[in-house]
C-alpha positions as CSV (number, residue, x, y, z in Angstrom):
1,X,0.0,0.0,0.0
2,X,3.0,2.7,0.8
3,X,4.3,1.8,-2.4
4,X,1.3,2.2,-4.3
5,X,0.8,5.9,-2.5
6,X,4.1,7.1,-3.5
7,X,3.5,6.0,-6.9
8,X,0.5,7.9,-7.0
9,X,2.6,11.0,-5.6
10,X,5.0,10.4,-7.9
11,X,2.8,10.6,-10.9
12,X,1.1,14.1,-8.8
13,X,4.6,15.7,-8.8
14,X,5.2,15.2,-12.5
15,X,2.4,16.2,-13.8
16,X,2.4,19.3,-11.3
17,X,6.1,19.3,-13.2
18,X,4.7,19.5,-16.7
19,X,1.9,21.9,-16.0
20,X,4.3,24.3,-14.5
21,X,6.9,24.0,-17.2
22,X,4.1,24.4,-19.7
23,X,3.7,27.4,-18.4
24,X,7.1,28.6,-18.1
25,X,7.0,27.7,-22.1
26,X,4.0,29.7,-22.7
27,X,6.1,32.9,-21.0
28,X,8.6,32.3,-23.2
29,X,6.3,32.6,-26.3
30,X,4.1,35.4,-25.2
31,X,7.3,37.6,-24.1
32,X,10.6,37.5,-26.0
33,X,12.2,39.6,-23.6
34,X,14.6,38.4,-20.9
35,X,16.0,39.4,-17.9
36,X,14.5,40.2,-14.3
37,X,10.7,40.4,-15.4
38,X,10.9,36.7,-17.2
39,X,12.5,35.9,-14.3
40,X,9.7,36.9,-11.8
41,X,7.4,34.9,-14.0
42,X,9.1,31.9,-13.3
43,X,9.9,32.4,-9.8
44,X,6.9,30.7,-8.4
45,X,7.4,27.5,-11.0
46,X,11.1,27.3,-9.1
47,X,9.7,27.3,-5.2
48,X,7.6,25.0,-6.1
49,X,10.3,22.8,-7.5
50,X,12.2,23.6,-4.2
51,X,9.2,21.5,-2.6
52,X,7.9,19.1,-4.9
53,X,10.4,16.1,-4.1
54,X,8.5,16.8,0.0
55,X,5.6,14.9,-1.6
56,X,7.8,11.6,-1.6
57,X,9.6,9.3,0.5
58,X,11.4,6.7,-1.5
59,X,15.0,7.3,-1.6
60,X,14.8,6.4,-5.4
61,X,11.8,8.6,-6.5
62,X,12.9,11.5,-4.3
63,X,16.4,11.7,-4.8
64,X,15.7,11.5,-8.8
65,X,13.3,14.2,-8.2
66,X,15.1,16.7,-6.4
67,X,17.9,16.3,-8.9
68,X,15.6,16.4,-11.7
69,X,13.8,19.0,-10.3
70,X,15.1,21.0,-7.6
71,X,18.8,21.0,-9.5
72,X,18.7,20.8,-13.2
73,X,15.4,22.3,-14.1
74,X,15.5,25.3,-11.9
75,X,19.2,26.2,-12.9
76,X,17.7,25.8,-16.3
77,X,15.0,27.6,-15.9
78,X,17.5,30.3,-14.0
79,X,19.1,30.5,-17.6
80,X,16.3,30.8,-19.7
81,X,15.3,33.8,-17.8
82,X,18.5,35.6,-19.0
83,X,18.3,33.9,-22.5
84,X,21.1,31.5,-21.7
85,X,21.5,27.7,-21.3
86,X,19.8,25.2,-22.9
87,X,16.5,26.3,-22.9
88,X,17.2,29.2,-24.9
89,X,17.5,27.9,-28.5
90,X,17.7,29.1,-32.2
91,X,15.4,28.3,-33.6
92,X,13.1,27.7,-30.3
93,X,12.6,24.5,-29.0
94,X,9.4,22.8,-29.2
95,X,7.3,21.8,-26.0
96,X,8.5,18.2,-26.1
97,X,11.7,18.7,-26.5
98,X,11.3,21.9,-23.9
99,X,9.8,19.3,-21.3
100,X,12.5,16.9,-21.9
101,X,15.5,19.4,-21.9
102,X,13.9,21.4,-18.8
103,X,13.9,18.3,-16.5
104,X,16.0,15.8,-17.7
105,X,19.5,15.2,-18.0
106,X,19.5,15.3,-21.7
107,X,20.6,17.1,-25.1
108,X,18.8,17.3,-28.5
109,X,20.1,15.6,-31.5
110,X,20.4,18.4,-33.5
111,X,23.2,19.9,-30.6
112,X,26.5,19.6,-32.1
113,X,29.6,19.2,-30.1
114,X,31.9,22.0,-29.4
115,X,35.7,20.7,-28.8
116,X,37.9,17.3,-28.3
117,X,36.2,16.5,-25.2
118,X,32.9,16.9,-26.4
119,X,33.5,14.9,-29.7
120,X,34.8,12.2,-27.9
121,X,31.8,12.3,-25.1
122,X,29.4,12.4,-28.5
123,X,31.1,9.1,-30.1
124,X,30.5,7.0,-26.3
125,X,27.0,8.0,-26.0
126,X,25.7,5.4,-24.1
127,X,27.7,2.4,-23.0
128,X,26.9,-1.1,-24.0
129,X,24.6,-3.3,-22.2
130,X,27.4,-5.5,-21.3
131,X,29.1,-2.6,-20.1
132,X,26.0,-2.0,-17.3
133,X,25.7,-5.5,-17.1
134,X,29.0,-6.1,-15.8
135,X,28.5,-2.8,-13.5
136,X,25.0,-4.5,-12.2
137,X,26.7,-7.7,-11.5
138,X,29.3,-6.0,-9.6
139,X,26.8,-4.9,-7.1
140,X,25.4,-7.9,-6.8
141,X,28.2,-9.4,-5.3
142,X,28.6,-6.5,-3.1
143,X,24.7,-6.9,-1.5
144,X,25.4,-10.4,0.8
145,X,29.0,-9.1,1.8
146,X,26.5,-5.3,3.4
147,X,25.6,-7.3,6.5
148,X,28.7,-9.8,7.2
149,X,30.6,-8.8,10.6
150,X,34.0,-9.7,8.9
151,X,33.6,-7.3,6.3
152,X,35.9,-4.0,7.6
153,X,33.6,-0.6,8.3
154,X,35.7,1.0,5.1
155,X,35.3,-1.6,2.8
156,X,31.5,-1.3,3.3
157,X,32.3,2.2,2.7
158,X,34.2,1.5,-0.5
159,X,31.3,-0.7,-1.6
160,X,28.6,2.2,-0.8
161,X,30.6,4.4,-2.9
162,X,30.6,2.3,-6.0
163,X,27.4,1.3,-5.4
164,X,26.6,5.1,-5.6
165,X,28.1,5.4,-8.7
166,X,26.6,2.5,-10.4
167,X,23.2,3.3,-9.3
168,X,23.8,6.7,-10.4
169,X,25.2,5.5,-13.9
170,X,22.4,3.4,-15.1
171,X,19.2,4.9,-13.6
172,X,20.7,8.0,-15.5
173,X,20.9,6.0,-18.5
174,X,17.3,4.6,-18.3
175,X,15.7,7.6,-18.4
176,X,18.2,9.0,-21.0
177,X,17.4,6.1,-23.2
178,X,13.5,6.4,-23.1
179,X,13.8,10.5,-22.9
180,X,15.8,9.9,-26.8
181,X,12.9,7.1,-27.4
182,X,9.9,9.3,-26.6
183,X,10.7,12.4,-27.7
184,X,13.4,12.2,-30.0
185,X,16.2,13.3,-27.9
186,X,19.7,11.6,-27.2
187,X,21.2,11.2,-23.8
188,X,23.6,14.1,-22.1
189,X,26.7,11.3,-21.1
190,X,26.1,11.6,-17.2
191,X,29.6,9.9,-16.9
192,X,32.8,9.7,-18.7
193,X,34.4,6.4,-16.7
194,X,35.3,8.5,-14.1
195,X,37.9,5.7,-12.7
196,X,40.4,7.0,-15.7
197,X,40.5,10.1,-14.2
198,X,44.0,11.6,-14.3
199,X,43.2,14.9,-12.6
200,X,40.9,16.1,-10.3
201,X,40.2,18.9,-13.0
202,X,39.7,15.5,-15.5
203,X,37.5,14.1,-12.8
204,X,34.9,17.1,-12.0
205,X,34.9,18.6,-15.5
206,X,34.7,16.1,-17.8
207,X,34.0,12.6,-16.1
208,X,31.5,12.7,-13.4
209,X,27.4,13.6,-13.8
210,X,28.4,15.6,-16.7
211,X,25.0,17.3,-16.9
212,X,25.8,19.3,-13.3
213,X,28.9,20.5,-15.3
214,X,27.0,21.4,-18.1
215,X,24.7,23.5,-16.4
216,X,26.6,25.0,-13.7
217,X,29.3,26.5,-15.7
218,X,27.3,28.7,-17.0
219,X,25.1,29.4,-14.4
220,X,27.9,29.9,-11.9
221,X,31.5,29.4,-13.0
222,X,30.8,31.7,-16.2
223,X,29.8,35.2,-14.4
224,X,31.5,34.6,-11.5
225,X,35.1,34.3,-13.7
226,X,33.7,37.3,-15.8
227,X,33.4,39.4,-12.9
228,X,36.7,38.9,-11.2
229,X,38.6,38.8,-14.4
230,X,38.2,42.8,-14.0
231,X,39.9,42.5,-10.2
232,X,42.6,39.8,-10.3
233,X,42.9,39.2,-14.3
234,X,41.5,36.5,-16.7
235,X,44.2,34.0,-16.3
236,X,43.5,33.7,-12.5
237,X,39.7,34.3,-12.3
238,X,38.8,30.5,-13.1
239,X,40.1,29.8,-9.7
240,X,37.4,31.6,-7.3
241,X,34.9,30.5,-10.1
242,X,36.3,26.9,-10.2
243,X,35.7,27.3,-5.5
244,X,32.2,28.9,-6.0
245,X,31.2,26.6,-8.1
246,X,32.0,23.8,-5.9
247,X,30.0,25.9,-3.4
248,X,27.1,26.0,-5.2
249,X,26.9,22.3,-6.2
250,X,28.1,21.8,-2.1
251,X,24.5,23.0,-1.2
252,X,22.4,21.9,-3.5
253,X,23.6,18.4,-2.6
254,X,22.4,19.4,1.1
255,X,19.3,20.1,-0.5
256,X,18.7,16.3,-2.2
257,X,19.9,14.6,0.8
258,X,17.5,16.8,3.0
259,X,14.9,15.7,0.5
260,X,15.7,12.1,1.5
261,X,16.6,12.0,4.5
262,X,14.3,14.6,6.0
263,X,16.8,16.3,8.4
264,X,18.3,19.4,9.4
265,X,21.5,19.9,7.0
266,X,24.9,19.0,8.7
267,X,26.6,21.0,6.0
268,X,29.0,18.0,6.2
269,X,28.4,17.2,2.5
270,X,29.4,21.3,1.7
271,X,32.1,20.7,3.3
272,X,33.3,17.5,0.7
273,X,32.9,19.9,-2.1
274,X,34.8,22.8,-0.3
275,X,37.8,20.6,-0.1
276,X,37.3,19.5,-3.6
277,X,36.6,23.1,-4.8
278,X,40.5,24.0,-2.6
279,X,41.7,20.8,-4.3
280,X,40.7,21.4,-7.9
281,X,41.9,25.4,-7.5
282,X,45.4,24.1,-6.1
283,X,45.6,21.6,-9.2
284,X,44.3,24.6,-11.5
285,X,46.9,27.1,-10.4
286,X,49.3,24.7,-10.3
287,X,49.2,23.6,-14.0
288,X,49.1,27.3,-14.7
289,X,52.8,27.8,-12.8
290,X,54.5,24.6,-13.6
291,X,53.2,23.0,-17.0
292,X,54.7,19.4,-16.2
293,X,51.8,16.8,-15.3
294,X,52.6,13.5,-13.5
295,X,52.4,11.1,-15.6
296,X,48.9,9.3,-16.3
297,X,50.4,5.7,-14.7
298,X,50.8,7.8,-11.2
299,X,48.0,10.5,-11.8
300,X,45.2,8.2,-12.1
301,X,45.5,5.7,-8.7
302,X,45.8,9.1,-6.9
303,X,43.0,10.4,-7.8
304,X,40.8,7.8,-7.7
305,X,42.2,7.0,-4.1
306,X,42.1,10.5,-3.3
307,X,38.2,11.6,-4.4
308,X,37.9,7.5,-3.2
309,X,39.1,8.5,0.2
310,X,37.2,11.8,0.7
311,X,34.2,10.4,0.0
312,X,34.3,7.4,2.8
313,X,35.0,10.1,5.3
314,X,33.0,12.9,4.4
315,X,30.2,12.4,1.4
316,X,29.2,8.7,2.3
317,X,28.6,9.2,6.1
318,X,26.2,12.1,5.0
319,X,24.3,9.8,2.7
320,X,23.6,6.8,5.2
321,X,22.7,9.4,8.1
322,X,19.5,9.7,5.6
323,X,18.5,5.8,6.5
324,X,19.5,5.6,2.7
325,X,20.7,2.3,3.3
326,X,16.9,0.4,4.9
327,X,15.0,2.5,2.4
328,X,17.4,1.1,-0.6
329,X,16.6,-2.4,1.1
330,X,12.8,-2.0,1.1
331,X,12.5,-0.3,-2.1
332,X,14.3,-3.2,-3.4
333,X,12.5,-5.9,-1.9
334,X,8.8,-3.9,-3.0
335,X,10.4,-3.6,-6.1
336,X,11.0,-7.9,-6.7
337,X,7.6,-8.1,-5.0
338,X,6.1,-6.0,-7.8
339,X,8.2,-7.7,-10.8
340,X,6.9,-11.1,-9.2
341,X,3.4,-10.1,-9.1
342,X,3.5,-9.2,-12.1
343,X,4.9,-12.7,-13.8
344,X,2.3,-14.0,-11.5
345,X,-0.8,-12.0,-13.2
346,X,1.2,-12.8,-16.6
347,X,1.5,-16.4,-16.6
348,X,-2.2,-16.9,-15.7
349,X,-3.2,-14.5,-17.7
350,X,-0.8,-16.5,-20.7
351,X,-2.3,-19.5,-19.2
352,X,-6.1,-18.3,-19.6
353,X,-5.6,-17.2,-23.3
354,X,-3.7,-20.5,-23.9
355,X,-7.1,-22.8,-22.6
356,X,-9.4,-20.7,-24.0
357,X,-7.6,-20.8,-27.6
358,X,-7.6,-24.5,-27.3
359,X,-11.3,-24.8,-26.5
């Protein structure tokens, strides 16, 4: 019964989602202007996207939400208003693909990449199924080592963090994958293999959930270098926009995981992206002194170990504070209830049509 109420939430949010976007596109068409007055109009569409992710409980449904939601859409939606981002196309986009690019973390064909990086990203597009196969398979084998005594507290912790990312990985790419189906739009890569990383510069800007990148470098990292290019210079001013940056993305992760969890922020979580924002800005001004790099043999284990380690100590401890780890377990369980109620009504239902073809 739970489940089947937060289903029917679920489905309330959304379509409260599309109605209010609707009506964001409808601004768009009746004014052409942009700045402070468009963004006025959309103001109350963004509270309510603040809140909408309130109306659930499943760390699944929620967390996807408030990402979808609370993050990308009303950063979008943030752009829009000043005729940037992408929202704000030429020619204009129609409302399908308007819905789809407002909320989800996707592209439109027709978007044509703009460097090396973004060539290459274009080529992956979405992995194989083997590729997710082998990733799902992984966890697997992590689920009956969760509960054994033997198993060392950090190795759990190393196990919750993959298991993060995997989760992350493919739920992304399932509702890439029907968003391109649907509505004729292609996936935004949400993750480059982030375990190649060979900088932490490599690892936040061009590896890992891709689509934040995407959206706060120009929300964020874009006027805040513009504006103190004019005090300290252009060559310096991506480092306090590279720290804000990680700021910003800092407390809008408190946000999700208050959505979740349902508890006063311990601003523990804005502190793992502080250090990372004083960690990327140390590597940024550092290739800018000295242009030798390490080479990528040596680069890449200490990275890994290094965003690896951070995260067990600061970002994973946040996460199960919010009982993520019994909701996971109960959402999973509901969720092989469902898939086996649902063979169930199948096969009788097979078995029905097959008697009554017979007689």
């Amino acid at each position: 019964m739970e489940m089947d109420d937060e289903l029917s939430n679920f489905i309330l949010v959304w379509i409260s989602a599309v109605a209010s976007l609707c009506y964001c596109y409808a601004v768009c068409k009746l004014s052409r202007s942009n700045g402070p007055r468009r963004l006025l109009c959309f103001l109350p569409v963004i509270c309510l996207f603040l809140g909408l992710p309130l109306r659930l409980t499943s760390i699944t449904l929620c967390g996807l939400s408030s990402f979808f939601l609370a993050w990308l859409a009303n950063f979008k939606l943030l752009l829009l208003a000043f005729g940037k981002g992408p929202l704000s196309a030429d020619p204009p986009l129609t409302l399908t693909q308007f819905l789809s690019v407002a909320c989800l973390p996707i592209k439109l064909q027709a978007s044509q990449p703009q460097g090396h990086y973004e060539l290459a990203r274009e080529k992956k597009g979405l992995k194989s199924p083997l590729n997710y196969t082998v990733k799902c398979l992984l966890l697997a084998s992590f689920v009956p080592l969760y509960e054994k005594e033997w198993v060392h507290p950090m190795l759990v912790k190393l196990m919750y963090t993959i298991h993060m990312y995997v989760v992350l990985e493919v739920w992304l790419a399932v509702v890439g994958a029907a968003a391109r189906a649907l509505a004729g739009v292609r996936l935004e890569p949400q993750f480059d293999e982030p375990y190649l990383s060979t900088s932490l510069q490599d690892f936040w800007g061009r590896r890992w959930n891709l689509m934040v990148t995407s959206v706060l470098h120009p929300a964020v990292y874009v006027p805040i270098r513009s504006i103190c290019a004019s005090w300290i210079g252009r060559k310096w001013a991506s480092l306090p926009a590279a720290f804000c940056t990680f700021l910003v993305s800092g407390l809008m992760h408190e946000l999700i995981f208050y959505h979740i969890g349902r508890r006063d922020p311990t601003w523990v979580v804005t502190c793992f992206f502080l250090l990372h924002g004083a960690s990327v800005v140390a590597d940024i001004g550092l290739k800018k002194a000295v242009r030798w790099r390490l080479p990528a043999v040596i680069s890449r284990p200490l990275t890994v170990g290094y965003v690896a380690a951070t995260g067990m100590w600061l970002f994973i401890p946040s996460l199960l504070e919010c009982d993520a780890v019994p909701k996971a377990q109960r959402e999973t369980v509901a969720l092989i209830e469902s898939v086996r109620g649902f063979w169930s009504v199948m096969r009788v239902a097979s078995s029905t049509i097959a008697s009554a073809l017979k007689n």
